[in-house]
C-alpha positions as CSV (number, residue, x, y, z in Angstrom):
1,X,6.0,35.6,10.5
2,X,4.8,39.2,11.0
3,X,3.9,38.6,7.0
4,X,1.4,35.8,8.1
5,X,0.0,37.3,11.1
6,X,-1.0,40.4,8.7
7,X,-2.4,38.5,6.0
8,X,-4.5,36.1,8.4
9,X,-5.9,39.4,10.3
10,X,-7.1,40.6,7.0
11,X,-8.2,37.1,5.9
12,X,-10.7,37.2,9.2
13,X,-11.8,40.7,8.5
14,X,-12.4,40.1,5.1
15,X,-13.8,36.9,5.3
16,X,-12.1,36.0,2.4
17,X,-9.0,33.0,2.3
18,X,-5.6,34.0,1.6
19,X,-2.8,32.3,-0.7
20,X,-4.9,30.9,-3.1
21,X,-3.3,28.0,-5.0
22,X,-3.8,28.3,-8.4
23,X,-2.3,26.1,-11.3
24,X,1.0,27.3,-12.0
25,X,2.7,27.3,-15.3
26,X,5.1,24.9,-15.4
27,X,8.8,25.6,-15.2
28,X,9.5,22.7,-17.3
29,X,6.6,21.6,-19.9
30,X,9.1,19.4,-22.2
31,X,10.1,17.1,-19.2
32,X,6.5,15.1,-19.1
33,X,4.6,17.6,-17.3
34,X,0.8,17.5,-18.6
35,X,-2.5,19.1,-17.0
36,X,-5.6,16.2,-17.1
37,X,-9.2,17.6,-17.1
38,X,-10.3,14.7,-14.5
39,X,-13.5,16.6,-14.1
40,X,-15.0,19.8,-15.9
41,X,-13.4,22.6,-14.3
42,X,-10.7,20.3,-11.8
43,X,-7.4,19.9,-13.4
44,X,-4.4,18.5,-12.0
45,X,-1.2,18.4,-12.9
46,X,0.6,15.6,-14.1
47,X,4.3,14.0,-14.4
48,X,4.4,11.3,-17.2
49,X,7.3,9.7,-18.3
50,X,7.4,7.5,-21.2
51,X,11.0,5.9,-22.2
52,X,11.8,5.3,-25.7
53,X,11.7,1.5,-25.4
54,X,12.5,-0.6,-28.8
55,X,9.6,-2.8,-30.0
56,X,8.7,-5.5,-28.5
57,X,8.9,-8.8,-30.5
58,X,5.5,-11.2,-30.1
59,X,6.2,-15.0,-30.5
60,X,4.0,-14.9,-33.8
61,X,6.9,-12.5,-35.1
62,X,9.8,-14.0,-33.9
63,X,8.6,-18.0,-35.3
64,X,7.7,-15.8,-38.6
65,X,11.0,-14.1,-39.0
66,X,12.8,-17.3,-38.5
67,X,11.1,-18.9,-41.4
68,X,11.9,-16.0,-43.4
69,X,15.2,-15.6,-42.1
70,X,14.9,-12.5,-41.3
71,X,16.8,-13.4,-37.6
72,X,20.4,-12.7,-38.4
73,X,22.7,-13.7,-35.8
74,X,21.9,-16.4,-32.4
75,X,22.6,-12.7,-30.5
76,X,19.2,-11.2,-31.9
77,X,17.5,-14.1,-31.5
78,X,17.9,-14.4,-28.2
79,X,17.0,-11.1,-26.8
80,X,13.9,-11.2,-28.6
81,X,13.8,-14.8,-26.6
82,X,14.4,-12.7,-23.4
83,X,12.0,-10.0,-23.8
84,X,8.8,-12.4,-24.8
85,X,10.3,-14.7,-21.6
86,X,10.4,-12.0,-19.3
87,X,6.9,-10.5,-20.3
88,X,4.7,-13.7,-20.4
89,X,6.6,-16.3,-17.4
90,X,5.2,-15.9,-13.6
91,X,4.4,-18.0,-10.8
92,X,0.7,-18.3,-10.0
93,X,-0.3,-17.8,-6.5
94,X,-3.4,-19.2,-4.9
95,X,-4.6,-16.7,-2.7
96,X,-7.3,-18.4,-0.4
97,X,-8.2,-17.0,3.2
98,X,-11.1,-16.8,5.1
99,X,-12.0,-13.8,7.2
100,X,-14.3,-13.8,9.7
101,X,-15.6,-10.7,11.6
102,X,-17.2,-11.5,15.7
103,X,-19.7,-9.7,17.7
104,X,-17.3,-9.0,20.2
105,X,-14.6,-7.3,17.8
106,X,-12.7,-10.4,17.3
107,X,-11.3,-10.7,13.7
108,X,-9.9,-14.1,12.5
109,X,-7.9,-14.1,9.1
110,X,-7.4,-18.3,8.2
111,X,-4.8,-18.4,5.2
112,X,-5.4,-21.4,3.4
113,X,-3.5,-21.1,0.2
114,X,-0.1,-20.5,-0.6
115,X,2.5,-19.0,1.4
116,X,5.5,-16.3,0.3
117,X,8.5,-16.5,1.8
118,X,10.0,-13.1,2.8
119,X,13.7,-13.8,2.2
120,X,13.4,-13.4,-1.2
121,X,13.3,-9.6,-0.6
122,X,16.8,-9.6,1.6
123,X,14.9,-7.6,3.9
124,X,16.3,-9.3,7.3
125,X,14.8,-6.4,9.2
126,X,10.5,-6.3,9.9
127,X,10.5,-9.7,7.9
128,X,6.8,-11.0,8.8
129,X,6.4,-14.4,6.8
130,X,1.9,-15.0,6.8
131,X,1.0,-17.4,9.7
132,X,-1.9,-20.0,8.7
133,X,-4.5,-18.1,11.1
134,X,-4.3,-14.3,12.7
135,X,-6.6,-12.9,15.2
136,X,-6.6,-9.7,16.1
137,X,-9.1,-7.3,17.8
138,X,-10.7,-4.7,15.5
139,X,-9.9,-1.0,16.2
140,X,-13.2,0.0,16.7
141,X,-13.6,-2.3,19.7
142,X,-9.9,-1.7,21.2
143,X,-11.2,1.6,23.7
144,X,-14.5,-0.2,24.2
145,X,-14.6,-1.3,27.8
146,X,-15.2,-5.3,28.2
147,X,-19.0,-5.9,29.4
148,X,-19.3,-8.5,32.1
149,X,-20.9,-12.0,31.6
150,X,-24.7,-11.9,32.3
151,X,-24.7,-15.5,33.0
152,X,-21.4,-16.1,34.8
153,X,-20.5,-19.6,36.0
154,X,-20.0,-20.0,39.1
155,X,-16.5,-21.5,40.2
156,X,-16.6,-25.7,40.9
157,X,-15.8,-26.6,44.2
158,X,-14.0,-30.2,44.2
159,X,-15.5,-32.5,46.7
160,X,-13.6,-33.6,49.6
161,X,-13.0,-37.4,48.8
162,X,-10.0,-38.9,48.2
163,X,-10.8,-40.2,45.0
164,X,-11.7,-37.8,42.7
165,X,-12.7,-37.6,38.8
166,X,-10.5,-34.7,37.1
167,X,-13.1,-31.7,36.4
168,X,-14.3,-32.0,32.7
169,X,-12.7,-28.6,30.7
170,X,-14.9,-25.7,30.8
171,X,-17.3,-25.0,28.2
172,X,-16.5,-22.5,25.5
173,X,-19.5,-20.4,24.2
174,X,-20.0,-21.1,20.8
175,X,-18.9,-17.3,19.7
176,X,-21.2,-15.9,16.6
177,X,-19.5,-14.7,13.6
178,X,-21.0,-11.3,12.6
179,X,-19.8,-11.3,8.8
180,X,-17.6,-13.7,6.9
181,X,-15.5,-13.3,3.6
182,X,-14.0,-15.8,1.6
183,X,-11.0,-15.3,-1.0
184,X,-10.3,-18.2,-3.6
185,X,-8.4,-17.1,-6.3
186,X,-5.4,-17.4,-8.3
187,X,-3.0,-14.0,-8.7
188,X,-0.3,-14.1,-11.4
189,X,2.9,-12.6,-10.0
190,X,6.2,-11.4,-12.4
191,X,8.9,-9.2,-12.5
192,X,8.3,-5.9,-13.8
193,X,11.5,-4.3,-15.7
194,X,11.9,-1.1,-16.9
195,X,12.5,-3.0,-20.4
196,X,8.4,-3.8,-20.3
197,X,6.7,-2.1,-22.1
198,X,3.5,-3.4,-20.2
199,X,4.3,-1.8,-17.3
200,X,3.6,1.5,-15.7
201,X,4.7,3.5,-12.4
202,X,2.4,5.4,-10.4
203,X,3.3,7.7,-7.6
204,X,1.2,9.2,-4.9
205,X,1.3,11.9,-2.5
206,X,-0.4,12.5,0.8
207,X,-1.3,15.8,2.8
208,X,0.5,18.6,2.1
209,X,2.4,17.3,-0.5
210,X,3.3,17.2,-4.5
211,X,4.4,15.3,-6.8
212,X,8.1,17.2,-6.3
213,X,8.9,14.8,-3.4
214,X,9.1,12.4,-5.6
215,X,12.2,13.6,-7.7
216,X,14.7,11.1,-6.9
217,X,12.2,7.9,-7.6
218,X,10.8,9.9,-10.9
219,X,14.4,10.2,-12.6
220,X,16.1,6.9,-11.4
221,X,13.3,4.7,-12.5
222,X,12.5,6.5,-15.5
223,X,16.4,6.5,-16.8
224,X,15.9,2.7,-15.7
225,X,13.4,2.3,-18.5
226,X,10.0,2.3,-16.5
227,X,6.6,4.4,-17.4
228,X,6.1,6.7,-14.8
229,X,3.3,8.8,-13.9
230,X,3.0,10.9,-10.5
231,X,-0.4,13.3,-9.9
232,X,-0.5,16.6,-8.0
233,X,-3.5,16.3,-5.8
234,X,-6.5,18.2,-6.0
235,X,-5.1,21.7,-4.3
236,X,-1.3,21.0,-4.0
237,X,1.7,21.6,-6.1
238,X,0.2,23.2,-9.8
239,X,-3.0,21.3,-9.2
240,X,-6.1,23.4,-9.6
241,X,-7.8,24.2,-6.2
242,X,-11.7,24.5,-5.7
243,X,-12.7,26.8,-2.9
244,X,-15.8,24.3,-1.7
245,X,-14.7,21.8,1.1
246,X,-16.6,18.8,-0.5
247,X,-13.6,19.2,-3.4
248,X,-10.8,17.8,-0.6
249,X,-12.9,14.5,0.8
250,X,-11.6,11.3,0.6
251,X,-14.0,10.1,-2.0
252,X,-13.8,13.3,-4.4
253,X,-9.7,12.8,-4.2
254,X,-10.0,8.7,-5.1
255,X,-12.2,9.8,-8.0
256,X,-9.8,12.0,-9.2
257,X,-6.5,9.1,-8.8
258,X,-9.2,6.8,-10.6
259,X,-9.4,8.8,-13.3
260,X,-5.6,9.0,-13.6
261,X,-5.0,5.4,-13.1
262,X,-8.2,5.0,-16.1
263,X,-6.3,7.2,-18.5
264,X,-2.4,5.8,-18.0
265,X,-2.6,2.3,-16.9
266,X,-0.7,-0.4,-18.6
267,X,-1.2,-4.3,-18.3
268,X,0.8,-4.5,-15.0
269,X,0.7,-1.7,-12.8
270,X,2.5,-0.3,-9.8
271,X,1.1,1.3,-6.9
272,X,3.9,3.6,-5.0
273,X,2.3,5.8,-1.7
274,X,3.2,7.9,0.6
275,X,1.4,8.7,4.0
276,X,-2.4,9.8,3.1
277,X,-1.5,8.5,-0.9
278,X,-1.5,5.2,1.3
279,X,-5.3,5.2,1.3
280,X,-5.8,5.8,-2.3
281,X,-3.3,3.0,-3.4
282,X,-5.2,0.6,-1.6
283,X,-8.5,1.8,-3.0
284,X,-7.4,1.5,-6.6
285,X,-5.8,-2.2,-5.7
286,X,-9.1,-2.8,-4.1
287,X,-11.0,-1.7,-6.9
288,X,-8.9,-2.9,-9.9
289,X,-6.9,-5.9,-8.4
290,X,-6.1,-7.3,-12.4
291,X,-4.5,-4.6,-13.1
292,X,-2.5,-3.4,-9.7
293,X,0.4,-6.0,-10.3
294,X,2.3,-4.9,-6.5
295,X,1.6,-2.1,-4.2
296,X,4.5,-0.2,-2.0
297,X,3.4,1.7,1.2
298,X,5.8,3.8,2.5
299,X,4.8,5.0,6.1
300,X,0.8,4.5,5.3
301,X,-0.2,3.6,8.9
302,X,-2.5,1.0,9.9
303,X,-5.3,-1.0,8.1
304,X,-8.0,1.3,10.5
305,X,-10.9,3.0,8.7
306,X,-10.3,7.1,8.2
307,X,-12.4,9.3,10.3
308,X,-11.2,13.1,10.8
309,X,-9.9,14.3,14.7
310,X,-12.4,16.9,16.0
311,X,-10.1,17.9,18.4
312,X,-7.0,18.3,15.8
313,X,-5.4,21.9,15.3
314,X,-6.5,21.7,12.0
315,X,-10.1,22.0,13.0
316,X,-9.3,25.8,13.5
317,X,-10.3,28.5,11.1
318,X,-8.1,29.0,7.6
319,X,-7.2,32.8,9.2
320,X,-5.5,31.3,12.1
321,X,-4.0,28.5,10.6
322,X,-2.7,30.9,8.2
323,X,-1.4,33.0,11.2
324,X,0.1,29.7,12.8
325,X,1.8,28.4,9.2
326,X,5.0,29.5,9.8
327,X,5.0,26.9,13.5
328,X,3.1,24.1,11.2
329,X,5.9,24.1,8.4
330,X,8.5,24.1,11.6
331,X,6.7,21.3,13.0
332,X,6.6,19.7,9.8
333,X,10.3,19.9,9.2
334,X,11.0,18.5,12.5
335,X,8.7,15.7,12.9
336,X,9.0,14.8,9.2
337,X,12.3,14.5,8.8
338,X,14.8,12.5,11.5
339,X,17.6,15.7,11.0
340,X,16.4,19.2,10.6
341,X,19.6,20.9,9.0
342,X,20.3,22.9,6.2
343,X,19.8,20.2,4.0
344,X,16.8,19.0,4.8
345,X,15.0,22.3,4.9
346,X,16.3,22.5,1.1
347,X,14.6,19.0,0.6
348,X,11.9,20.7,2.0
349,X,11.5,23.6,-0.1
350,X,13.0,21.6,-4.0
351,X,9.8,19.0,-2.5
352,X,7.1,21.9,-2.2
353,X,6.0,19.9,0.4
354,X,3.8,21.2,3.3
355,X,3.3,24.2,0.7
356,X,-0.3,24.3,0.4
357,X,-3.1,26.8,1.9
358,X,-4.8,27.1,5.1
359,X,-7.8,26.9,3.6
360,X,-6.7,23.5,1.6
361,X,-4.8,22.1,4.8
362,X,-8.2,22.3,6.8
363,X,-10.3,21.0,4.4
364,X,-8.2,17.8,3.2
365,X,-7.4,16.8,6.9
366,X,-11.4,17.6,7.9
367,X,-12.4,15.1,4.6
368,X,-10.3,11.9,5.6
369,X,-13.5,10.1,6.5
370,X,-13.3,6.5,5.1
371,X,-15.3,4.0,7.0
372,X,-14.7,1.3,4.6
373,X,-11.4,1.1,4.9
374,X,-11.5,-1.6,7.9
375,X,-8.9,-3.9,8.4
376,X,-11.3,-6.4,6.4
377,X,-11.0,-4.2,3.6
378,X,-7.0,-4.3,3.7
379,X,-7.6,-8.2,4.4
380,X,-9.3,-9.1,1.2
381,X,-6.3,-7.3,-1.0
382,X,-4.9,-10.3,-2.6
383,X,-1.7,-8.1,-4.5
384,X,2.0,-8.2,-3.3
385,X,2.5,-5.3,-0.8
386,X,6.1,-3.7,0.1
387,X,6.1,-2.2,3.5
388,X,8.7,1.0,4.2
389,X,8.9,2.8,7.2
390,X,11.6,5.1,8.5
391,X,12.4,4.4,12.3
392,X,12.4,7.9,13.1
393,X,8.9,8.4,11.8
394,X,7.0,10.5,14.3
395,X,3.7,11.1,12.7
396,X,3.1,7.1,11.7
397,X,4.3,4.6,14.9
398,X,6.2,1.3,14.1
399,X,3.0,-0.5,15.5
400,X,0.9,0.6,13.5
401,X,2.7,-0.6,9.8
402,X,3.5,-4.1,11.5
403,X,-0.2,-3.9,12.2
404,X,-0.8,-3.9,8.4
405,X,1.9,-6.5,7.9
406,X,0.2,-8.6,10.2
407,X,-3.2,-8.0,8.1
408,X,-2.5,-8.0,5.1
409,X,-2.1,-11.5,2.9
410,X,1.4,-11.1,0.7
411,X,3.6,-8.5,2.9
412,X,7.0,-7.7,3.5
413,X,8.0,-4.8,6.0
414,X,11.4,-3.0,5.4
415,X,12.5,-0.1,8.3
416,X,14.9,1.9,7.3
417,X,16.6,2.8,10.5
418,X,18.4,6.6,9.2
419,X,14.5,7.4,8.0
420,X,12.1,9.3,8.8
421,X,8.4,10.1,7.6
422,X,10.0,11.6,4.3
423,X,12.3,8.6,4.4
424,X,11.7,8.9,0.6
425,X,13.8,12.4,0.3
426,X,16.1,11.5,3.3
427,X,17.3,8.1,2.1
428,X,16.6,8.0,-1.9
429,X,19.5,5.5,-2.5
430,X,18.1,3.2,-0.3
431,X,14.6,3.2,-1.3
432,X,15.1,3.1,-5.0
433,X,17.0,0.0,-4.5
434,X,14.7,-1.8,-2.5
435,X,11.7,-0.5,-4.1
436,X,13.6,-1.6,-7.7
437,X,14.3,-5.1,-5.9
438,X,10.7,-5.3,-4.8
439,X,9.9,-4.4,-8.5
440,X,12.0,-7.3,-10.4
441,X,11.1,-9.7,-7.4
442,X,8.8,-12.8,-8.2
443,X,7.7,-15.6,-5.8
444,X,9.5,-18.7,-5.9
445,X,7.2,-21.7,-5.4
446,X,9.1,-24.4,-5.9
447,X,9.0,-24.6,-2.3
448,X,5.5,-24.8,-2.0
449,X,5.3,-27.1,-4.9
450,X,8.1,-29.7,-2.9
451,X,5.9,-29.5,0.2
452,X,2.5,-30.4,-1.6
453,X,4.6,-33.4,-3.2
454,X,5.8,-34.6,0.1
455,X,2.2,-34.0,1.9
456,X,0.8,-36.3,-1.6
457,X,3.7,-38.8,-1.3
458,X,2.7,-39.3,2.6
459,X,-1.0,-39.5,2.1
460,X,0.1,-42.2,-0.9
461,X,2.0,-44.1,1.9
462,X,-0.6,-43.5,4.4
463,X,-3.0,-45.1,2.1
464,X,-0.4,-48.3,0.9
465,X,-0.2,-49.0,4.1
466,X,-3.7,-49.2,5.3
467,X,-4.4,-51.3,2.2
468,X,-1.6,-53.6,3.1
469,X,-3.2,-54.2,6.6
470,X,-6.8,-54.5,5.6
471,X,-5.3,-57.4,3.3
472,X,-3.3,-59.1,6.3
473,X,-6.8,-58.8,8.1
474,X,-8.4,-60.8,5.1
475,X,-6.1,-63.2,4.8
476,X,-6.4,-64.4,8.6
């Protein structure tokens, strides 16, 4: 403590910012670890891990060797069935909705295509199964104070007589719709096993952060066969980190992750984020939807656009937030994680989590402007989107991710009751099982496809019938 009250009286005097991050050497170059170039002079450091998968057998190959006779035994020949099954079946999706923004705030969401049903997941807890039309009040207009009617009607008095006519309803005003978007299109959706060679993994941090919190999801999936690739933000963990502000906005970060997701992405790909990582996941599934297969949020917080606090702590100078770090990381610790013992400050510390400098902290947390990211934006996403959150979260509310739920098209929300904001380190078990069911999940639509017979078969009768009684009419 006295250590960083020094250092931060010397950081002021000087003028100059203490605890640089620099890149690091790391500790374990064989296990994946690689350092990308996304932009002259901005490196970042990188986890990839590629399995050693055996080659995968094309129809073309397998109907060839069969003439040949190359295929030995029926035991070959049907896991070379298996793996071109698994790779090339799925269940297409329409994914139609209309979305319509008012002048008054008012935003109506109208889902007219198909419909997934949550039980699929298991998850009995935060199910949220789409409803044919939403309408909810944007965010921007919630603390706007309601402006009277300029032309109010007056109330009707009834007259006095006995017999009355009932008053007609009252007349709605026709209510004009500022902007409206419409989604027709038809998604592909399959499971993704580690066995695919197709598919790839990627893993996201948010503020404060590394790719280190990850550990548990990196080595379970990976010895599970899957590609797996997990960036150190600009400034955090080894990443390289600029001394200029304008290197920790929103938009210099998501052109950094697009550059990774450019260089490693695979046919079918996985988004995984966490907190801040949240925002970038659903830029690159905005920006790339045929190649983001599914998308996993894990305590990301509302669909509300990004625009920094100006009355937050960490509008203060580096120096005294440098002074003040040692209260942050304690603060950190206990509203991160929903026990604050020995253990978890070890999580804490194996994570490198909140491990970052002043100068960095300030900067990332002053850069989260994002005005695009409205609740339209998270609307029009048309992929398959896993929602965690750890009941104990004190930094994201509940509200909030059933807010996103409620937005977004394909969604199934998951709380994990022992959790907290780094339910991810708290409760790894548990979320590597039901991020690795959410993974090998693929919709079932055989019950849409028994209700659209039955709607056909009654229109069919509708229409027999009315045939039958024009005829009767004809005959008389």
């Amino acid at each position: 403590m006295l250590t960083s009250i020094t250092e931060g009286i010397l950081c002021c005097l000087t003028g100059k910012a203490a605890s640089l991050v620099l890149p690091l050497e790391s500790s374990e170059p064989s296990n994946g670890f690689e350092f990308v170039e996304v932009k002259p002079g901005r490196v970042l450091r990188v986890r990839h891990i590629v399995p050693e998968r055996q080659p995968v057998v094309t129809e073309d190959q397998l109907s060839s060797r069969k003439k040949k006779g190359k295929v030995g035994c029926h035991e070959d020949e049907g896991g070379a069935e298996d793996v071109i099954k698994s790779q090339s079946e799925g269940s297409s999706v329409h994914c139609k909705r209309k979305i319509t923004v008012y002048r008054n705030g008012q935003l109506v969401i109208e889902n007219l295509g198909d419909v997934l049903h949550s039980e699929i997941l298991q998850c009995q807890d935060g199910d949220l199964e789409p409803c044919s039309t939403v309408e909810v009040e944007l965010a921007d207009y919630k603390e706007l104070a309601s402006s009277p009617d300029p032309h109010p009607v007056p109330p009707t008095v009834p007259p006095a007589s006995g017999d009355q006519k009932p008053a007609p309803p009252p007349r709605r005003r026709r209510r004009k719709p500022k902007r409206t978007v419409l989604i027709d299109s038809k998604r592909e959706i399959s499971s993704c096993k580690g066995t695919h060679a197709d598919v790839a993994l990627f893993f996201v941090h948010g503020v404060g952060g590394s790719l280190d919190i990850w550990g548990s999801q990196l080595d379970f999936f990976s010895r599970l066969g899957y590609e797996v690739i997990a960036p150190d933000l600009a400034g955090h963990g080894a990443s390289k980190a600029p001394q200029i502000a304008a290197a920790y906005t929103f938009y210099a970060l998501a052109e950094d992750l697009r550059a990774i997701f450019k260089r490693y992405a695979r046919k079918r790909n996985i988004l995984i984020g966490h907190s801040y990582g949240v925002s970038f996941c659903t830029f690159l599934a905005h920006e790339y939807p045929d190649l983001v297969h599914k998308v996993v949020m894990i305590n990301g917080g509302g669909p509300t656009a990004l625009e920094p606090s100006l009355c937050s702590i960490f509008q203060l100078p580096s120096c005294v937030l440098h002074c003040l770090s040692p209260c942050l990381a304690w603060s950190f610790l206990k509203a991160g994680f929903a026990r604050q013992g020995a253990k978890e400050k070890q999580l804490l510390k194996q994570g490198n989590a909140f491990n970052v400098s002043p100068f960095v902290l300030r900067a990332m947390m002053s850069g989260q402007y994002w005005p695009e990211g409205d609740e339209v934006y998270h609307a029009e996403l048309t992929v398959p989107i896993l929602l965690v959150h750890g009941m104990c979260d004190k930094f994201v509310p509940m509200d909030e991710d059933q807010r996103m739920a409620e937005i977004l098209l394909f969604a199934f929300l998951k709380v994990i009751e022992e959790g907290s904001h780094m339910v991810m380190m708290e409760c790894p078990d548990t979320v590597n099982a039901l991020l690795h069911e959410f993974f090998l999940w693929e919709p079932d639509m055989s019950k849409t496809e028994s209700t659209n017979c039955e709607a056909e078969t009654k229109a069919t009768n509708n229409d027999t019938v009315q045939t039958l009684r024009v005829n009767q009419t004809m005959d008389k």
